[in-house]
C-alpha positions in Angstrom: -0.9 -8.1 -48.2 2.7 -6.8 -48.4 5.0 -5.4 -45.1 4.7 -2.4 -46.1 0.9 -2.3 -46.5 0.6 -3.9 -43.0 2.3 -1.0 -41.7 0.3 1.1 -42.9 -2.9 0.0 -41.8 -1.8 -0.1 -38.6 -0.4 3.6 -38.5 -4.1 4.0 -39.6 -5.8 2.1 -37.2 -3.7 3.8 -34.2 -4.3 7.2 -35.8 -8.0 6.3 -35.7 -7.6 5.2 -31.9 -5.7 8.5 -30.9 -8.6 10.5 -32.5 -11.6 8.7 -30.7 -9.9 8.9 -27.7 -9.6 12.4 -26.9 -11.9 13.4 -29.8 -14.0 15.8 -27.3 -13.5 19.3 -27.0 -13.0 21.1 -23.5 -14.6 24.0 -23.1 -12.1 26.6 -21.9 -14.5 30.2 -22.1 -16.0 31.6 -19.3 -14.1 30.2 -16.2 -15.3 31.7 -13.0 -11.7 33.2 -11.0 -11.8 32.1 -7.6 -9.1 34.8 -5.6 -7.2 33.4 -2.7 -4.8 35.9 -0.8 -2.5 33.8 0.5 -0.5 36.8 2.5 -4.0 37.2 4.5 -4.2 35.6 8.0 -6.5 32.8 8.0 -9.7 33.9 10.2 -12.1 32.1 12.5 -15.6 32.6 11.5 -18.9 31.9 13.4 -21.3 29.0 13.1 -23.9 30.9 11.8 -22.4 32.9 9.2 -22.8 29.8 7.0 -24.8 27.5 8.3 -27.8 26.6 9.5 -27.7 23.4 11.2 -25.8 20.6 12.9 -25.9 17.3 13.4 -22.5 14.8 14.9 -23.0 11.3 14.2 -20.8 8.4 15.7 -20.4 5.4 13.6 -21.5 2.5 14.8 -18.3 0.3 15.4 -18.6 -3.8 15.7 -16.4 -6.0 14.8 -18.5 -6.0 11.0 -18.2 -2.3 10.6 -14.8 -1.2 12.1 -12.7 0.3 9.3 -9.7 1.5 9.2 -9.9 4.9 6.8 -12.2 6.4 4.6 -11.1 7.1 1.2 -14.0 8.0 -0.1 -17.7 9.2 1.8 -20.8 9.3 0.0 -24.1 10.0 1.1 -27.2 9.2 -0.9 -31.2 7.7 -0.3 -30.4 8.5 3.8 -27.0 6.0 3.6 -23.7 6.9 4.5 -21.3 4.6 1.9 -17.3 4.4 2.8 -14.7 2.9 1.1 -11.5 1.4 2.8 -8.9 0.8 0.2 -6.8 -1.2 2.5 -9.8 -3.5 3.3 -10.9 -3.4 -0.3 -14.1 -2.9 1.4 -17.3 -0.9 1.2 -19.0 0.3 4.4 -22.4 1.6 4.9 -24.2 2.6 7.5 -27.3 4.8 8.3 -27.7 8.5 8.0 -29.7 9.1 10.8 -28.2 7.8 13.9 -24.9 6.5 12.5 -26.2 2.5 12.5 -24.1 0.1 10.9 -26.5 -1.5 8.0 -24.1 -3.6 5.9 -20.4 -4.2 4.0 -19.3 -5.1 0.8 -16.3 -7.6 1.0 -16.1 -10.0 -1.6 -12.3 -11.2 -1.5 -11.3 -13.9 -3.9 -11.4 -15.3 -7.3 -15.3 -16.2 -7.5 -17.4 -14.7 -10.1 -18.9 -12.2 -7.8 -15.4 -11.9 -6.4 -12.2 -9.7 -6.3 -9.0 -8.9 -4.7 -8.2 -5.1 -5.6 -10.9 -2.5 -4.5 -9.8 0.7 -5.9 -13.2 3.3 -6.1 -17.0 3.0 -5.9 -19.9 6.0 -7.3 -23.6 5.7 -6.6 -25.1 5.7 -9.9 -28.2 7.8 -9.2 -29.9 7.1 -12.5 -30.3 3.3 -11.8 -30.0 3.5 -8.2 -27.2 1.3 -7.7 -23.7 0.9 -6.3 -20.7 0.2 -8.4 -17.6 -0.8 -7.6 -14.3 -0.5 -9.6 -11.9 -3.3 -9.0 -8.4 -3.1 -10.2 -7.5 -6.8 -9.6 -9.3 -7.9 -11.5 -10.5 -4.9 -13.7 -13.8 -4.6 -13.9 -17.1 -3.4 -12.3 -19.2 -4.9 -9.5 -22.8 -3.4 -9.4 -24.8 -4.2 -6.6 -28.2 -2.9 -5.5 -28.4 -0.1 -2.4 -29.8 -2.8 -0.1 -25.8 -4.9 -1.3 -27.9 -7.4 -3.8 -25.4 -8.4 -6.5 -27.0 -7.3 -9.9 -23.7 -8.6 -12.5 -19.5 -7.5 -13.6 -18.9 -5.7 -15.7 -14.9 -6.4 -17.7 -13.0 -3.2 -17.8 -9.4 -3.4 -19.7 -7.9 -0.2 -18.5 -6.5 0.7 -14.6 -8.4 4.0 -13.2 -7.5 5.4 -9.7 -10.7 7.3 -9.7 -14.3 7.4 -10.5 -17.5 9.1 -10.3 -21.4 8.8 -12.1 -23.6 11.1 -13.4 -26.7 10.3 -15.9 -26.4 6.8 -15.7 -22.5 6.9 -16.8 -19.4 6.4 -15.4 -16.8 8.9 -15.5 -13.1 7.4 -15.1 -9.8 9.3 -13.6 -7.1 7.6 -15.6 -3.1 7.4 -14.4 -1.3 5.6 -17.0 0.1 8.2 -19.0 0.4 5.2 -22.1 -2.9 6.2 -22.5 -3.8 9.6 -24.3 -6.5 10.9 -21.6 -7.1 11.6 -18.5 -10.7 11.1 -18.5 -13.0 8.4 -19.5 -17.0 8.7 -20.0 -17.8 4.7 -19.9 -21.4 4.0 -21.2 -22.8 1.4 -18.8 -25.5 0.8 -21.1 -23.5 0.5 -24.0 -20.5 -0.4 -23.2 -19.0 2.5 -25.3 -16.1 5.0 -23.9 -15.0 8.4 -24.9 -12.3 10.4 -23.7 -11.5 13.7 -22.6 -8.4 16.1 -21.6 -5.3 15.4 -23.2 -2.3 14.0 -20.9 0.2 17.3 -20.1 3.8 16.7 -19.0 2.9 17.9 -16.0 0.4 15.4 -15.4 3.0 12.9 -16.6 5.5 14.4 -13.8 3.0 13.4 -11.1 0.9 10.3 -12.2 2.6 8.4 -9.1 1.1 11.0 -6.8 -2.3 9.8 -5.0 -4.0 11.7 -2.7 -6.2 10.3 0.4 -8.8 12.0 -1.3 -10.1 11.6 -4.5 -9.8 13.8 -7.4 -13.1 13.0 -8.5 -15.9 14.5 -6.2 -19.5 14.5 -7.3 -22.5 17.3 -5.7 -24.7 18.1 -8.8 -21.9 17.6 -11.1 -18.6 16.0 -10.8 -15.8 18.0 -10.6 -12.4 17.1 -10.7 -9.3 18.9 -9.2 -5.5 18.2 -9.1 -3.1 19.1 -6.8 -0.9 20.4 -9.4 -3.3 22.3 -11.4 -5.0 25.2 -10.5 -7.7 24.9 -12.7 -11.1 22.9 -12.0 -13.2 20.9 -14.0 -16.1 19.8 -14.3 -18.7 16.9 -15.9 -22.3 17.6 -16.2 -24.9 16.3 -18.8 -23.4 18.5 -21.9 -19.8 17.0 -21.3 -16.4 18.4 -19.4 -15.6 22.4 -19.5 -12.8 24.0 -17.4 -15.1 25.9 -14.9 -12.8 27.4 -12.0 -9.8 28.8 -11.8 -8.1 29.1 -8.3 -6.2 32.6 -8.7 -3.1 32.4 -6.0 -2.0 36.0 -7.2 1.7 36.8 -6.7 1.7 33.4 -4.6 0.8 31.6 -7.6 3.2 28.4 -8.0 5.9 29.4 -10.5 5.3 27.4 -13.9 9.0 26.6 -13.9 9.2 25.0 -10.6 6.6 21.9 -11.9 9.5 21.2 -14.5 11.7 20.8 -11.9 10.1 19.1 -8.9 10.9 16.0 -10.3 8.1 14.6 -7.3 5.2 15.9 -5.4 7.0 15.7 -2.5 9.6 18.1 -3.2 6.2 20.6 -4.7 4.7 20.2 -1.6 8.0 21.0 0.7 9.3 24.0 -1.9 5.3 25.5 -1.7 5.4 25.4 1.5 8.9 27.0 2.2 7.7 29.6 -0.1 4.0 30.3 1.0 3.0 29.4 -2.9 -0.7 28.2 -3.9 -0.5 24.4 -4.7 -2.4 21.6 -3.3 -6.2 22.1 -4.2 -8.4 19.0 -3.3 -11.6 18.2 -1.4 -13.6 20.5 -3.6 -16.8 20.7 -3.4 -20.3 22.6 -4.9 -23.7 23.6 -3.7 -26.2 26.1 -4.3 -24.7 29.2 -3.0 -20.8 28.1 -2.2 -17.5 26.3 -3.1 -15.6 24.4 -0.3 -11.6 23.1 -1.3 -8.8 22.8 0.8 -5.4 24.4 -0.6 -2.1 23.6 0.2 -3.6 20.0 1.0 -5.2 21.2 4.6 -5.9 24.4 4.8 -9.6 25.4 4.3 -11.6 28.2 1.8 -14.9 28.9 1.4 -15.9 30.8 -1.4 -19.0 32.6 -1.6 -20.8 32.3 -5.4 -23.1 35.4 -4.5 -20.1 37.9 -3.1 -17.0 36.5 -5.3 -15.6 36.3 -2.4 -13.2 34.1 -0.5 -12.3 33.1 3.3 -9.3 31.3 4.6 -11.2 29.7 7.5 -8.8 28.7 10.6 -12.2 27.4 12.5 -15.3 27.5 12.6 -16.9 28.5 16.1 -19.8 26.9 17.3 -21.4 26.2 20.6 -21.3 22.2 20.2 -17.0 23.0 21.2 -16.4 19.9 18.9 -14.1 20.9 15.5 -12.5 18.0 12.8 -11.2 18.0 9.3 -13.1 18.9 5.9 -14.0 15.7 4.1 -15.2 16.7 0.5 -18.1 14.3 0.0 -20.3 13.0 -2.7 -23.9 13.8 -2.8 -26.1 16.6 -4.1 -27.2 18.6 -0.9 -25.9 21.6 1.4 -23.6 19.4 4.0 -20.5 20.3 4.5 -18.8 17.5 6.8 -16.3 16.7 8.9 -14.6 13.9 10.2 -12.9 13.7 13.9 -10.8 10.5 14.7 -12.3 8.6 17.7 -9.2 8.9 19.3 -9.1 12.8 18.9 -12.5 13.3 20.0 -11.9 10.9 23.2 -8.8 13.6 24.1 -10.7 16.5 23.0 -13.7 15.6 25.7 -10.5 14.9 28.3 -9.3 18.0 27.7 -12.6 19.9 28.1 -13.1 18.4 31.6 -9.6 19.3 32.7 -10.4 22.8 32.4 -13.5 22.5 33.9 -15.9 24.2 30.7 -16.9 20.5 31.3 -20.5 21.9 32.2 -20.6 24.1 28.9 -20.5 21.1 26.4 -24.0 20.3 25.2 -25.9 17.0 26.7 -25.4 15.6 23.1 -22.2 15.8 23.0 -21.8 14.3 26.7 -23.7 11.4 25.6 -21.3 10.4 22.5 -18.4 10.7 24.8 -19.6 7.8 27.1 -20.4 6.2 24.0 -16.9 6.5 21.9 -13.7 4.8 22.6 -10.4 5.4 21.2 -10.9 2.7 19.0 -14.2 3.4 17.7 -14.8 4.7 14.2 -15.0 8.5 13.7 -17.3 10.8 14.6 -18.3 12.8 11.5 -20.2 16.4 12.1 -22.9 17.4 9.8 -22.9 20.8 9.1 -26.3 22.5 6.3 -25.3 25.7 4.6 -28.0 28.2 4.6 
């Protein structure tokens, strides 16, 4: 075979790669608006005007089950699961009283072994635990008990990732590739990909928030802080489902192209009072949960189309901490309060002696907690 020939065939072959990567359609009819007023105050809101329960659970903290941040929270078969990136570790503990039950920390070169921890999904289907490793690539699936079951070899680095029907949906970064998303057979060891790689995405592929973009209730939906659009996987494939309308305080399209980092987005959005930022978003039955402009809170209702910029929610347990979208299909919404934070918090409420209010619960965790301590995390069930 000729030069020329061998050229050919392989402008054939990478045609043929281009098409089956991104060869599936996204459904772009029917998105459901989602209105955020951003010249409206924010407003606090009572306990019960969404929820119906509450539970604050203290994680047990030894010197096993200490970690140091949770980048990802999931909660599945009565198991809280966290991941530490900067431990490359996996944390889990019980849902009912907060119990420290076991960690996954396999550092080293072993077959069973790694030195990158990058993501982990609960793969409902199979009840297991997988792991995504980026050094080296490849996925560790244990057991919900920590039993090793086998690796998987990946060849591709994700920063994100997230299972439904016994497959593995991959955020990818690496803007070589053609997608952004990758639906990995487990089963068969077969990928296909999804959503074409946009200039803007290109702009911001450095940009990784503490949470991920990748969040699974029912479906998994994925959200960028760049984008106000939503999508999400469920059993038919990916569809653009929501689209966060800012109004007159939408981002301009012409400042993406020239915030050459998200750091200069984020400053000029905020100077400006400009919609950006949408992560932590979350799905139940009757309501959305996302934070915009990276922290601040909304809660849209799916029965009134209606949205509320929440600047706290009042309850009679005087304890408040910060949205933590979360994976798992149930009616939680949850928050997270820094040992430290609730330590000063409790200080604070006996120097301005409401001490007395505070409920017995609450009293108890305090002479429980030390700075030190994991975080508290409050449980909160939508009606």
């Amino acid at each position: 075979m000729n030069i020329y020939s061998n050229q050919i065939l392989k402008m054939v072959t990478l045609s043929f790669l281009f098409f089956i990567s991104c060869n599936k359609p996204i459904k772009r009819e029917n998105i459901e608006t989602i209105q955020v007023n951003l010249k409206t105050e924010e407003v606090e809101v009572s306990f019960d005007d969404y929820f119906s329960s509450r539970k604050v659970i203290a994680l047990e903290t030894n010197e096993n089950s200490i970690f140091s941040q949770i980048d990802r929270i999931s909660f599945y078969e009565h198991k809280i699961f966290v991941l530490d990136r900067k431990l490359n570790s996996i944390f889990v503990f019980n849902e009912n009283d907060g119990s420290f039950l076991y960690k996954i920390k396999n550092i080293g070169r072993g077959p069973q072994e790694y030195t990158g921890l990058m993501d982990f999904t609960i793969d409902e289907k199979n009840n297991n635990l997988v792991l995504y490793t980026h050094r080296p690539y490849g996925l560790y699936i244990h057991k919900l008990d920590g039993a090793f079951v086998k690796k998987v070899r990946l060849d591709n680095f994700y920063i994100n990732m997230a299972s439904i029907d016994g497959k593995i949906l991959f955020l990818n970064r690496d803007v070589k590739n053609e997608c952004l998303l990758f639906d990995y057979n487990l089963a068969k060891a077969e990928e296909q990909g999804f959503l074409d790689i946009s200039d803007r995405d290109k702009t911001y592929s450095d940009h990784i928030l503490g949470t991920p973009f990748l969040t699974k209730d029912k479906n998994i939906h994925l959200s960028f802080p760049y984008s106000e659009t939503i999508y999400e996987k469920n059993e038919k494939g990916v569809e653009a489902k929501y689209y966060v309308d800012f109004g007159t305080q939408k981002m301009p399209e012409d400042i993406y192209k020239l915030k050459k980092s998200f750091r200069e987005l984020f400053d000029y959005g905020e100077t400006n009072n400009y919609g950006y930022g949408i992560c932590n978003f979350r799905e139940n039955k009757d309501y959305i949960t996302f934070n915009y402009q990276l922290t601040n809170l909304a809660i849209y209702s799916k029965k009134t189309k209606k949205t509320k910029k929440i600047k706290r929610i009042i309850n009679d347990d005087m304890v408040y901490g910060n949205y933590l979208a979360h994976d798992g299909n149930d009616n939680n919404f949850v928050l997270q309060y820094p040992a430290k934070v609730f330590k000063k918090q409790m200080n604070i409420y006996k120097e301005e002696d409401i001490w007395d209010k505070v409920p017995n619960h609450i009293k108890k965790l305090d002479s429980l907690v030390t700075d030190n301590d994991n975080p508290v995390l409050m449980i909160y069930k939508f009606k």
